[in-house]
PDB file as gemmi writes it, atoms N, CA and C in Angstrom:
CRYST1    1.000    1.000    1.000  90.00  90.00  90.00 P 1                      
ATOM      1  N   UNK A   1      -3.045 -12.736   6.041  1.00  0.00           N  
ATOM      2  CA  UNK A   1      -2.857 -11.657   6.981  1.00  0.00           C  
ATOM      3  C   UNK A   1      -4.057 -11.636   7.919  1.00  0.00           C  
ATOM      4  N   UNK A   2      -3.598 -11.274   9.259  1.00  0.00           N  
ATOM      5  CA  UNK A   2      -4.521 -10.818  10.312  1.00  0.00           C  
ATOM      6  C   UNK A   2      -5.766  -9.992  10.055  1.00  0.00           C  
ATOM      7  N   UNK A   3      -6.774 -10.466   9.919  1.00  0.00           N  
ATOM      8  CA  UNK A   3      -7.859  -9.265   9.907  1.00  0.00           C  
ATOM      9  C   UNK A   3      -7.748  -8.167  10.895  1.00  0.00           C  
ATOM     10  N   UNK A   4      -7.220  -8.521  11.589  1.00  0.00           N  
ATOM     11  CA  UNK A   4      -7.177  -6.897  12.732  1.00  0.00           C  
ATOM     12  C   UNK A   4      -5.757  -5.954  11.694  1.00  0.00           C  
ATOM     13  N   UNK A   5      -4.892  -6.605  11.136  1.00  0.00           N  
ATOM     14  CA  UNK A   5      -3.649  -6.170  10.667  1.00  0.00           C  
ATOM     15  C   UNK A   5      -4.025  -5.739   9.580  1.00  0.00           C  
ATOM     16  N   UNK A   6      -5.118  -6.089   8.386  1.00  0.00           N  
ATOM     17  CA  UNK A   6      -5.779  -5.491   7.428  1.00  0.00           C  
ATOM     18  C   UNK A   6      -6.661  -4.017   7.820  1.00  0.00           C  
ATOM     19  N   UNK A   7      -7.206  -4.321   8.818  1.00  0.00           N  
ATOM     20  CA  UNK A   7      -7.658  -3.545   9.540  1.00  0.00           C  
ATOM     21  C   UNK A   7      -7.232  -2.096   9.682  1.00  0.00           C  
ATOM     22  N   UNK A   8      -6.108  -2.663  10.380  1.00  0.00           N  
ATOM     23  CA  UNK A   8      -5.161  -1.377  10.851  1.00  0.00           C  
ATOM     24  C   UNK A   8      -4.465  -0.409   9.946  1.00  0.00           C  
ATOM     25  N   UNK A   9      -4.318  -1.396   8.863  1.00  0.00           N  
ATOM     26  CA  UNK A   9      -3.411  -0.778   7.658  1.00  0.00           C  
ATOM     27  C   UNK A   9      -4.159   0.154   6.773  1.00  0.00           C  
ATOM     28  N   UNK A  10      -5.581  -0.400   6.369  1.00  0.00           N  
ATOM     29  CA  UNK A  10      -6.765   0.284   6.298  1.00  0.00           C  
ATOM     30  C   UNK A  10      -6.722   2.204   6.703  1.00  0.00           C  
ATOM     31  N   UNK A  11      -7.145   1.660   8.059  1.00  0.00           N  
ATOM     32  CA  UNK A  11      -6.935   2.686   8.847  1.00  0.00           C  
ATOM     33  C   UNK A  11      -5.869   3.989   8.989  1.00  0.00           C  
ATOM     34  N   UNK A  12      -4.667   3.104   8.614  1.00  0.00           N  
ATOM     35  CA  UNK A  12      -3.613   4.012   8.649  1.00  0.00           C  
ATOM     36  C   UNK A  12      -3.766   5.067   7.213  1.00  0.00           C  
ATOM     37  N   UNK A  13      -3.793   4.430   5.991  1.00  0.00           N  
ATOM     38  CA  UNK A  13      -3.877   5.288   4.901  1.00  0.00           C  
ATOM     39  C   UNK A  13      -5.388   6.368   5.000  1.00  0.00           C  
ATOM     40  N   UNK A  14      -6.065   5.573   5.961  1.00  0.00           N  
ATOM     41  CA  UNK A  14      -7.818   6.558   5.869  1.00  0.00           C  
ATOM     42  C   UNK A  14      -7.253   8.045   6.774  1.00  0.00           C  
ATOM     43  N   UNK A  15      -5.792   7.782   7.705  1.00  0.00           N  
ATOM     44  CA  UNK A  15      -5.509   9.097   8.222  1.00  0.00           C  
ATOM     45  C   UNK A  15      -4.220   9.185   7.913  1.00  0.00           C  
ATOM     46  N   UNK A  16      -3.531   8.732   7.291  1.00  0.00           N  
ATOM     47  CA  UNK A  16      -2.074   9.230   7.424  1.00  0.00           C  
ATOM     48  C   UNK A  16      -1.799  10.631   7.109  1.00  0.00           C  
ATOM     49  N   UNK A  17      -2.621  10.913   6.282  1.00  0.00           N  
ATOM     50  CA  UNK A  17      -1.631  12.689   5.793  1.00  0.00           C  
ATOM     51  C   UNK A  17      -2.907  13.928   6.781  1.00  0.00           C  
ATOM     52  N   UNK A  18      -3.502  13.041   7.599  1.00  0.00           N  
ATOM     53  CA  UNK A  18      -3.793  14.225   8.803  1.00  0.00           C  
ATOM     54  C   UNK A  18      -2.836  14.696   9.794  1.00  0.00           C  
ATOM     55  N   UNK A  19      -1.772  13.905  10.336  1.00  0.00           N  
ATOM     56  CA  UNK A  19      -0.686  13.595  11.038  1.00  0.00           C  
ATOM     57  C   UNK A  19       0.451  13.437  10.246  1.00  0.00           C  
ATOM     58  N   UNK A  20       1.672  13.749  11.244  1.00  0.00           N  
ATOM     59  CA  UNK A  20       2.667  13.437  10.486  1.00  0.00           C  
ATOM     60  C   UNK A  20       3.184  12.272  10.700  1.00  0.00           C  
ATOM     61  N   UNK A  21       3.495  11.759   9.690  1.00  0.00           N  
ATOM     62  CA  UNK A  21       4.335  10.230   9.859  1.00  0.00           C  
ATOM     63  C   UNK A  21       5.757   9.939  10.498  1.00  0.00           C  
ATOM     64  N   UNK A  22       5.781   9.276  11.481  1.00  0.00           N  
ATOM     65  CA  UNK A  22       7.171   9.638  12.262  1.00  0.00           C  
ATOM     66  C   UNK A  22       7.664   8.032  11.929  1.00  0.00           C  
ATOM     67  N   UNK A  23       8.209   7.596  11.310  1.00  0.00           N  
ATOM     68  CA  UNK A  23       8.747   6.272  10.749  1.00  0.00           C  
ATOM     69  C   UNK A  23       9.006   5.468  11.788  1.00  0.00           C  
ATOM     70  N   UNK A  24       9.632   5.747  12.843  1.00  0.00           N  
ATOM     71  CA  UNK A  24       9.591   5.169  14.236  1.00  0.00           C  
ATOM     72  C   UNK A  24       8.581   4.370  15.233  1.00  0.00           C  
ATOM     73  N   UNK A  25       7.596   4.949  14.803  1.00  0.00           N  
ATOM     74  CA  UNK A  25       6.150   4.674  15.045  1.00  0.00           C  
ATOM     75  C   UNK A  25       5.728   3.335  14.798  1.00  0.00           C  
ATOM     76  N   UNK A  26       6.156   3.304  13.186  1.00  0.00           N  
ATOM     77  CA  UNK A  26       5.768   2.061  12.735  1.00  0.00           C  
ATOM     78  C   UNK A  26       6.653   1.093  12.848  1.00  0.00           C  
ATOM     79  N   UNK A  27       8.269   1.563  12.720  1.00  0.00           N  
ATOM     80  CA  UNK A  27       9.216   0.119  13.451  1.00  0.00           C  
ATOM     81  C   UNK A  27       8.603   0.017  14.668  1.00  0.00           C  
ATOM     82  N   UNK A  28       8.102   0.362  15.697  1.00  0.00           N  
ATOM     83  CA  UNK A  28       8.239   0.028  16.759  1.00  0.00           C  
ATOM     84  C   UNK A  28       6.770  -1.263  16.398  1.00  0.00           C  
ATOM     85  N   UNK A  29       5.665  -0.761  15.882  1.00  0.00           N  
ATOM     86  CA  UNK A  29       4.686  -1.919  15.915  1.00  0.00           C  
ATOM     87  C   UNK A  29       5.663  -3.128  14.970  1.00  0.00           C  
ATOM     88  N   UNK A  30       6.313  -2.587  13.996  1.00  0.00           N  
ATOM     89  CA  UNK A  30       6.966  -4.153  12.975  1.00  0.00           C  
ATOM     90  C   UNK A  30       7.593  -4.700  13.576  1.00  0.00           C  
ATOM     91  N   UNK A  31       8.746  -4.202  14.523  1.00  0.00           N  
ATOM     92  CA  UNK A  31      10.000  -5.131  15.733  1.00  0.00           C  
ATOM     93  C   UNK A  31       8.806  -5.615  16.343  1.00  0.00           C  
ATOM     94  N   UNK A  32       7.695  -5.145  17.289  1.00  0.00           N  
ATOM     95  CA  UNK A  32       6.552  -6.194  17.822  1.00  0.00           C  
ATOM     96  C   UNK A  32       6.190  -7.193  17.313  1.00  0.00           C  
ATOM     97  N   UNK A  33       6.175  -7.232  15.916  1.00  0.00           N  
ATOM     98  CA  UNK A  33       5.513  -8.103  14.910  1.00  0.00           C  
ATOM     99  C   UNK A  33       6.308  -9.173  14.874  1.00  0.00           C  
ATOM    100  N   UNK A  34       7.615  -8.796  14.359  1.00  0.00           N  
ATOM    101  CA  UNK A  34       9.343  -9.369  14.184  1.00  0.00           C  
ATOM    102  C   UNK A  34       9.274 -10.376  15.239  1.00  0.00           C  
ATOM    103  N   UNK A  35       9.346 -10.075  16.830  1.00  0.00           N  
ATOM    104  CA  UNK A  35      10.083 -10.331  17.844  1.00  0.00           C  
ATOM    105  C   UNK A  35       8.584 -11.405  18.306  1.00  0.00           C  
ATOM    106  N   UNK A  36       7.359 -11.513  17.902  1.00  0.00           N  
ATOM    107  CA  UNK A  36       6.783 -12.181  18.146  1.00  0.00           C  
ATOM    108  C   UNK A  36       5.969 -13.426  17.773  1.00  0.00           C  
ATOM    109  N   UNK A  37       6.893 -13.315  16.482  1.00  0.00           N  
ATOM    110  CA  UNK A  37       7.027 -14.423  14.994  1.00  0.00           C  
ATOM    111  C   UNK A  37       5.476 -13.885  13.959  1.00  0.00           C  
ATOM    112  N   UNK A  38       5.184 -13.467  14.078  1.00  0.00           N  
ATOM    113  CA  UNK A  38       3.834 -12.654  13.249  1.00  0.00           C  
ATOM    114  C   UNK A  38       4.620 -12.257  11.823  1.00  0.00           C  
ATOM    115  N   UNK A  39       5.374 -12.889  11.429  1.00  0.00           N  
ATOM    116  CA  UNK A  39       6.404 -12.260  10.240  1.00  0.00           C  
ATOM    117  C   UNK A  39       5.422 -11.796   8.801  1.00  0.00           C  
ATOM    118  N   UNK A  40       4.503 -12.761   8.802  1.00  0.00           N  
ATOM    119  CA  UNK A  40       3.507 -12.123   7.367  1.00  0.00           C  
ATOM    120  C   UNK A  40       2.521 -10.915   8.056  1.00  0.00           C  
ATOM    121  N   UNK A  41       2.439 -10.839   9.136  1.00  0.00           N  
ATOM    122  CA  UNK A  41       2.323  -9.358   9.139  1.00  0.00           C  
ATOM    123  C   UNK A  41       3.171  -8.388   8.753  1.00  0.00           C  
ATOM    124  N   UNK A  42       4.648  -8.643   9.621  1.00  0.00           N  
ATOM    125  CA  UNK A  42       5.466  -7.944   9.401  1.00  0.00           C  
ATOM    126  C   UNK A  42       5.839  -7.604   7.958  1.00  0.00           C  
ATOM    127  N   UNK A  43       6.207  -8.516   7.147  1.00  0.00           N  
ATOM    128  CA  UNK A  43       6.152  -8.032   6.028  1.00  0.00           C  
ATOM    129  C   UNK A  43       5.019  -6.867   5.230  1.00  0.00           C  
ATOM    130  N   UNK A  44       3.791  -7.096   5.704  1.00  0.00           N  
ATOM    131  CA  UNK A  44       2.372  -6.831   4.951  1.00  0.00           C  
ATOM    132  C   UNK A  44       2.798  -4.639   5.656  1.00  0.00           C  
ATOM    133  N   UNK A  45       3.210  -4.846   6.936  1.00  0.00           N  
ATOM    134  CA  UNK A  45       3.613  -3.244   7.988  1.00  0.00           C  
ATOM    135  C   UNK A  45       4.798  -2.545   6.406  1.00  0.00           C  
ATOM    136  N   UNK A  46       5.863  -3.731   6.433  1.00  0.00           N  
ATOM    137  CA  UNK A  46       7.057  -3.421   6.126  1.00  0.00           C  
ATOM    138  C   UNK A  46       6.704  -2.498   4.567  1.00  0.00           C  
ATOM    139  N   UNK A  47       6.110  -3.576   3.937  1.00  0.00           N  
ATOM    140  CA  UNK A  47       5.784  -3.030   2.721  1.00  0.00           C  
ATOM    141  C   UNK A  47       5.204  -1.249   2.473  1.00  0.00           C  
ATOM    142  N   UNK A  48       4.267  -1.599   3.417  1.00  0.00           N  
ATOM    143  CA  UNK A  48       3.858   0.211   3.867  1.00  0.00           C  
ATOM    144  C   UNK A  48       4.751   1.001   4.204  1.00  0.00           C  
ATOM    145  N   UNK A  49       5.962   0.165   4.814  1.00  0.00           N  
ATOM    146  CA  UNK A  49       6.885   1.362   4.975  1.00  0.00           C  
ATOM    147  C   UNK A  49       8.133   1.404   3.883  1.00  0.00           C  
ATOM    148  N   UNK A  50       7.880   0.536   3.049  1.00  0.00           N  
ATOM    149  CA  UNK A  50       8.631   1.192   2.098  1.00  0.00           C  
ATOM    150  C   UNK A  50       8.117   1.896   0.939  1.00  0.00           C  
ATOM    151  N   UNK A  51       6.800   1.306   0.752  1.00  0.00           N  
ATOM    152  CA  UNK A  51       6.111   2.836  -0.155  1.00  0.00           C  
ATOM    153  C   UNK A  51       5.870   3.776   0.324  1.00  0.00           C  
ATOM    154  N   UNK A  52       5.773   3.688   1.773  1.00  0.00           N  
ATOM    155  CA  UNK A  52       6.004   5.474   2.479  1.00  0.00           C  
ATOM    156  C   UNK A  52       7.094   6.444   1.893  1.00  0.00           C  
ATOM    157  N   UNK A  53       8.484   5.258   2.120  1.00  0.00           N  
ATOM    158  CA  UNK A  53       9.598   5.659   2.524  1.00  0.00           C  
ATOM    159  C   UNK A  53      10.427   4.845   1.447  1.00  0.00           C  
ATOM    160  N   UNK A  54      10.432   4.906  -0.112  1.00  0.00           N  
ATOM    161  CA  UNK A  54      10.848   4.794  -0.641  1.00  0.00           C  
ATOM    162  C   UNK A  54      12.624   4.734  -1.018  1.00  0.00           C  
ATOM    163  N   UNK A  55      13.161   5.703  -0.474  1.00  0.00           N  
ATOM    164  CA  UNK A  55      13.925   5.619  -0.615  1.00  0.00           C  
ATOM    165  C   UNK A  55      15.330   5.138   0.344  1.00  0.00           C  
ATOM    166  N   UNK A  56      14.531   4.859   1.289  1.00  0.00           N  
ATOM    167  CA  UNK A  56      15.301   4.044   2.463  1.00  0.00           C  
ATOM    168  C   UNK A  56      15.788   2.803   2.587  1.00  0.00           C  
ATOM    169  N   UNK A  57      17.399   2.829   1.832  1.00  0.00           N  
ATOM    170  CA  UNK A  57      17.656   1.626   2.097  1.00  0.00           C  
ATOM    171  C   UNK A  57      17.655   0.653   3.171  1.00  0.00           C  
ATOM    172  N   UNK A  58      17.861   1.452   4.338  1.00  0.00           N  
ATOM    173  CA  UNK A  58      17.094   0.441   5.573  1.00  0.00           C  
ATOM    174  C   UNK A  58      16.327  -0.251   5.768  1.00  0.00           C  
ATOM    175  N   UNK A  59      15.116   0.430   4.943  1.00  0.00           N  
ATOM    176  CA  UNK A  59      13.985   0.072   5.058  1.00  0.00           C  
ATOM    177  C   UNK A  59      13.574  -1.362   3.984  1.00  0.00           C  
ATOM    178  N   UNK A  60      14.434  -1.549   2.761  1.00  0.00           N  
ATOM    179  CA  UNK A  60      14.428  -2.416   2.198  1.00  0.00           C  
ATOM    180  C   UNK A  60      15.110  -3.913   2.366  1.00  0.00           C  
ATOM    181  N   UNK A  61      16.295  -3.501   3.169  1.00  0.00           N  
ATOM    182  CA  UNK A  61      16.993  -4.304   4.117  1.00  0.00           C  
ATOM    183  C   UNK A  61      15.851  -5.329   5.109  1.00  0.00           C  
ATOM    184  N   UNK A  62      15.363  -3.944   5.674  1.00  0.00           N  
ATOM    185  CA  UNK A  62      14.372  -4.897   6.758  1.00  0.00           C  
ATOM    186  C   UNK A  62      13.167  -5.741   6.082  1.00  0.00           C  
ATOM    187  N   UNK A  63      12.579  -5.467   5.010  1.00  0.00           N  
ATOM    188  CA  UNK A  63      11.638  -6.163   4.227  1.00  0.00           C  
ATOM    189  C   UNK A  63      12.532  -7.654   3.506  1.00  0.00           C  
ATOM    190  N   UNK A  64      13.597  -7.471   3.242  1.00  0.00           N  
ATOM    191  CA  UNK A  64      14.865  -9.102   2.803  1.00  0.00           C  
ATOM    192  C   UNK A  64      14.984  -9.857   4.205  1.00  0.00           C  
ATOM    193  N   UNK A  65      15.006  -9.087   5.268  1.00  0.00           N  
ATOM    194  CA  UNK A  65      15.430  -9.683   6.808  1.00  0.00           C  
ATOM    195  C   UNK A  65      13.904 -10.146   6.683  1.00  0.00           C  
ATOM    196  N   UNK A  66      12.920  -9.624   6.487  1.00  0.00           N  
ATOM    197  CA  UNK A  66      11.987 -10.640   7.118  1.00  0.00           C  
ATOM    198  C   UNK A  66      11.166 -11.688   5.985  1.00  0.00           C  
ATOM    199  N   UNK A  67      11.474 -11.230   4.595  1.00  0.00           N  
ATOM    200  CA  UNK A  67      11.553 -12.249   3.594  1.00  0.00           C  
ATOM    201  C   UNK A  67      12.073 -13.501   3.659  1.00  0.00           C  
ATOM    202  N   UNK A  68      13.189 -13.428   4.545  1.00  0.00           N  
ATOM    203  CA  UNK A  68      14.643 -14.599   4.743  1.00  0.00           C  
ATOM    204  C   UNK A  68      13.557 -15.577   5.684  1.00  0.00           C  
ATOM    205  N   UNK A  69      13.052 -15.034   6.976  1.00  0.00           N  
ATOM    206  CA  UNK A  69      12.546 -15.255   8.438  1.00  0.00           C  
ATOM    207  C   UNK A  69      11.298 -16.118   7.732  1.00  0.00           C  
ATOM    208  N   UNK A  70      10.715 -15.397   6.487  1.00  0.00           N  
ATOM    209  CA  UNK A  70       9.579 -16.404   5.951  1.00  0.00           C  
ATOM    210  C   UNK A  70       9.998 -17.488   5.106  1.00  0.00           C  
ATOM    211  N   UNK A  71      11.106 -17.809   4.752  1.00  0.00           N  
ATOM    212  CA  UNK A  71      11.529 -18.676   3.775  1.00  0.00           C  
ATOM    213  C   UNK A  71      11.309 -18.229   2.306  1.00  0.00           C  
ATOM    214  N   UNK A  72      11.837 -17.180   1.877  1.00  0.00           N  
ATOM    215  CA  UNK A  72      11.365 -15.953   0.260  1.00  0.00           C  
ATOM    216  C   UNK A  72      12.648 -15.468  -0.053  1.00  0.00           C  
ATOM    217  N   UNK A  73      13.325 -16.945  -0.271  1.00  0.00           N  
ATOM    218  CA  UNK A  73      14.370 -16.109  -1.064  1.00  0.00           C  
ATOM    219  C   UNK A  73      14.855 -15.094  -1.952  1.00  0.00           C  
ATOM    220  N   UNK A  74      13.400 -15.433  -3.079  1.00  0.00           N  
ATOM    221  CA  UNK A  74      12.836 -15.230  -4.156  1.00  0.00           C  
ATOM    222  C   UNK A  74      13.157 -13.396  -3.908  1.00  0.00           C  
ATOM    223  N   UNK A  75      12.269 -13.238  -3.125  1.00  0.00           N  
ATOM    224  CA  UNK A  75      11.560 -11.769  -2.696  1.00  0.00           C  
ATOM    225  C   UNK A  75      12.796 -10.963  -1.545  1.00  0.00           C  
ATOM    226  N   UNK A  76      13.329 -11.936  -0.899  1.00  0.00           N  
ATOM    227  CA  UNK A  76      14.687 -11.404  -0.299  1.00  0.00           C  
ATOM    228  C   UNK A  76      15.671 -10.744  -0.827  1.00  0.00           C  
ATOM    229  N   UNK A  77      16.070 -11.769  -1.926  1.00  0.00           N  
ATOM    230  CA  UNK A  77      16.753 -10.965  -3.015  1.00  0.00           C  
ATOM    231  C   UNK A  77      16.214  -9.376  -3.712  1.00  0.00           C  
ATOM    232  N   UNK A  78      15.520  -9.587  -4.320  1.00  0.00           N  
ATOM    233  CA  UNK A  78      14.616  -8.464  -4.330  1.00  0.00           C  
ATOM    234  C   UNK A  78      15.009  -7.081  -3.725  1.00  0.00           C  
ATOM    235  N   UNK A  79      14.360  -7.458  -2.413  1.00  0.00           N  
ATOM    236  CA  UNK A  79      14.660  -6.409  -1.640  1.00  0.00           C  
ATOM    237  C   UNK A  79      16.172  -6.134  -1.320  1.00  0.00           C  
ATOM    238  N   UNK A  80      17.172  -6.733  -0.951  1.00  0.00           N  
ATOM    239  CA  UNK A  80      18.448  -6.779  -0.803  1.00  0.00           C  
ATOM    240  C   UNK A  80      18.885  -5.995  -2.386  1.00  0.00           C  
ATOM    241  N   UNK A  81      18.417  -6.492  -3.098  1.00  0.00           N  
ATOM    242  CA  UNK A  81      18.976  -5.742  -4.190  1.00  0.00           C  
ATOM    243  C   UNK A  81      18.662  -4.565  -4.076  1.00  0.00           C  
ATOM    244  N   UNK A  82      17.363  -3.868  -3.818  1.00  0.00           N  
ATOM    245  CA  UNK A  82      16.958  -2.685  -4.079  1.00  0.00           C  
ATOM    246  C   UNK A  82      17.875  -1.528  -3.106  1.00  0.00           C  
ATOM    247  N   UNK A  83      17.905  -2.214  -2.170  1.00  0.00           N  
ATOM    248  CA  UNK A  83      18.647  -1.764  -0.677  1.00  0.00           C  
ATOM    249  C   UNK A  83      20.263  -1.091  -0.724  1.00  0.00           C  
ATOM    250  N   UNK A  84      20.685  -1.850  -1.795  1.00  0.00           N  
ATOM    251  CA  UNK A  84      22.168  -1.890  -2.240  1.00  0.00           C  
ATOM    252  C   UNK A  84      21.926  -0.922  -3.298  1.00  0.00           C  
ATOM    253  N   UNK A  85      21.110  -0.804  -4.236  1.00  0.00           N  
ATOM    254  CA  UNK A  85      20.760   0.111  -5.373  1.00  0.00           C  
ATOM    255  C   UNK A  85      20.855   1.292  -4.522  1.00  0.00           C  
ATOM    256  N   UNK A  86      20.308   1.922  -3.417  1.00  0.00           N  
ATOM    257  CA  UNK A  86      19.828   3.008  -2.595  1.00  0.00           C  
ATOM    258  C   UNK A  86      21.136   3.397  -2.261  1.00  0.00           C  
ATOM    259  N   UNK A  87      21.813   2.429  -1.481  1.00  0.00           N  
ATOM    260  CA  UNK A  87      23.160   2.364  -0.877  1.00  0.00           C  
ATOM    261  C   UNK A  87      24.133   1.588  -1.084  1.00  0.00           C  
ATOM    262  N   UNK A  88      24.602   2.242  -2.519  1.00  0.00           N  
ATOM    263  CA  UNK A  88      25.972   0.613  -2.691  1.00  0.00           C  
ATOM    264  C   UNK A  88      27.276   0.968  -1.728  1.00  0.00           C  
ATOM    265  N   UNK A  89      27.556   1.772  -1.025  1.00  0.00           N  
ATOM    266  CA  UNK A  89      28.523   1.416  -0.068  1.00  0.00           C  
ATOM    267  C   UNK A  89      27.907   0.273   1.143  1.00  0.00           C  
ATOM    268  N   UNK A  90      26.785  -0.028   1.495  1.00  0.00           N  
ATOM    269  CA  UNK A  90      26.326  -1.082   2.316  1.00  0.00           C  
ATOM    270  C   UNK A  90      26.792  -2.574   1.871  1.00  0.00           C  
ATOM    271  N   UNK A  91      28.264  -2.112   2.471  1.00  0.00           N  
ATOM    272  CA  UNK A  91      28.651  -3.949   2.736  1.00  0.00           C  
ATOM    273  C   UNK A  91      28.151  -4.612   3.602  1.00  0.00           C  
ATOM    274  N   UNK A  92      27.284  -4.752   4.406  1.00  0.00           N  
ATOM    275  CA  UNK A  92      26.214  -5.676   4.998  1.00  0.00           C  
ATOM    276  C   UNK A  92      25.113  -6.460   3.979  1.00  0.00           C  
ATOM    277  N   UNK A  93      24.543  -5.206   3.239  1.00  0.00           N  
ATOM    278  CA  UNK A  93      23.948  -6.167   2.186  1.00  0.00           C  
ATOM    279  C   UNK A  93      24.295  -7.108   1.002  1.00  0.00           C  
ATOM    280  N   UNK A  94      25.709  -6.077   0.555  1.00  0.00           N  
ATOM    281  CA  UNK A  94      26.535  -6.897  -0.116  1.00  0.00           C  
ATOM    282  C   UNK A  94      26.516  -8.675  -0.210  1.00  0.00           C  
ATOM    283  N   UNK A  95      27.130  -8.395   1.370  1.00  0.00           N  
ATOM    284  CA  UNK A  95      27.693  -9.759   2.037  1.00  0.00           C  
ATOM    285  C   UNK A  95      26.167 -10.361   2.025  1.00  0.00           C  
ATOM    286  N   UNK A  96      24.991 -10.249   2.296  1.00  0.00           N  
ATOM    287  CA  UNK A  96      23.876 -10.916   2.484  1.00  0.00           C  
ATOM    288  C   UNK A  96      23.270 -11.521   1.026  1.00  0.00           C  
ATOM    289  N   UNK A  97      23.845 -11.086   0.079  1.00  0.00           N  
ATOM    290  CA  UNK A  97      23.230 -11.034  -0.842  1.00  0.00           C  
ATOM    291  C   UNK A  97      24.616 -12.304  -1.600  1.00  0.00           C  
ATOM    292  N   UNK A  98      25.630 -11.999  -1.202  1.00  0.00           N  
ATOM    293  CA  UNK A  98      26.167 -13.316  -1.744  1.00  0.00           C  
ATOM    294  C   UNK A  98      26.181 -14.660  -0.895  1.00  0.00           C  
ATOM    295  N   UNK A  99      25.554 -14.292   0.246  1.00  0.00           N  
ATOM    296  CA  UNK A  99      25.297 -15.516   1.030  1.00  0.00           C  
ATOM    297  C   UNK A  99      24.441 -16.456   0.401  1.00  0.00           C  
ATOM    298  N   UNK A 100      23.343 -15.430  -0.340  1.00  0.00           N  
ATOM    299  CA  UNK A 100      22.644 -15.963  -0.809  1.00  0.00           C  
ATOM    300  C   UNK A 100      22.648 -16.357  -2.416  1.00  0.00           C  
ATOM    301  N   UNK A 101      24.174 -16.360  -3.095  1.00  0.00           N  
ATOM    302  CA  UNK A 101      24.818 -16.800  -4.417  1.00  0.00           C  
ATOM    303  C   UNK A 101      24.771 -15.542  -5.301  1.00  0.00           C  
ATOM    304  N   UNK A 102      24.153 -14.215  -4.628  1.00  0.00           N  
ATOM    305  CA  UNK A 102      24.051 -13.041  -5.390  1.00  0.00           C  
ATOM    306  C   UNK A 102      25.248 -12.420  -5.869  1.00  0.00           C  
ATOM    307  N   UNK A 103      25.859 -12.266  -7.073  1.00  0.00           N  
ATOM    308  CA  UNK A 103      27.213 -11.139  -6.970  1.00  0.00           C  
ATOM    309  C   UNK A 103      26.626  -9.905  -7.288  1.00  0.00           C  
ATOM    310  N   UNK A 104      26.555  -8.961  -6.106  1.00  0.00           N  
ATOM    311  CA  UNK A 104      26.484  -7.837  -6.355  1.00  0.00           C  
ATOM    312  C   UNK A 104      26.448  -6.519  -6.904  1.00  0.00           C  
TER     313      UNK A 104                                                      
END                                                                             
């Protein structure tokens, strides 16, 4: 990981519960991350936002999407599973998860 991205993350827990956390905030720096191939950052953001935000299957979704982008099947699964645990009506993950030989 980025020393400025260690950095930052740092930073974020030294203030997070002065402010409120608006989850948006931080997709918007991870899609930056995403969209500019920085993906082991992205993951390193993602992770923070799912121990923020625990219970967001979205949010676990997007940590398998960028598991996949690093070659982590391993850890894709993982997350895809957890995602589907949160939300088993999500036939998107379903389907992602037997793409990847998972039965659901």
């Amino acid at each position: 990981m980025d020393i400025s991205m260690k950095a930052a993350i740092k930073k974020y827990h030294e203030i997070k519960d002065d402010y409120s956390i608006i989850p948006g905030q931080l997709m918007i720096v991870l899609h930056g991350l995403d969209i500019t191939g920085r993906i082991e950052e992205a993951i390193e953001l993602c992770n923070v936002l799912v121990k923020e935000f625990p219970k967001s299957s979205a949010n676990h979704k997007r940590l398998g999407d960028l598991y996949i982008k690093n070659n982590d099947t391993k850890q894709a699964i993982r997350s895809y599973k957890k995602s589907l645990e949160l939300d088993p009506a999500n036939t998107e993950v379903a389907e992602l998860l037997k793409t990847l030989g998972i039965t659901p």
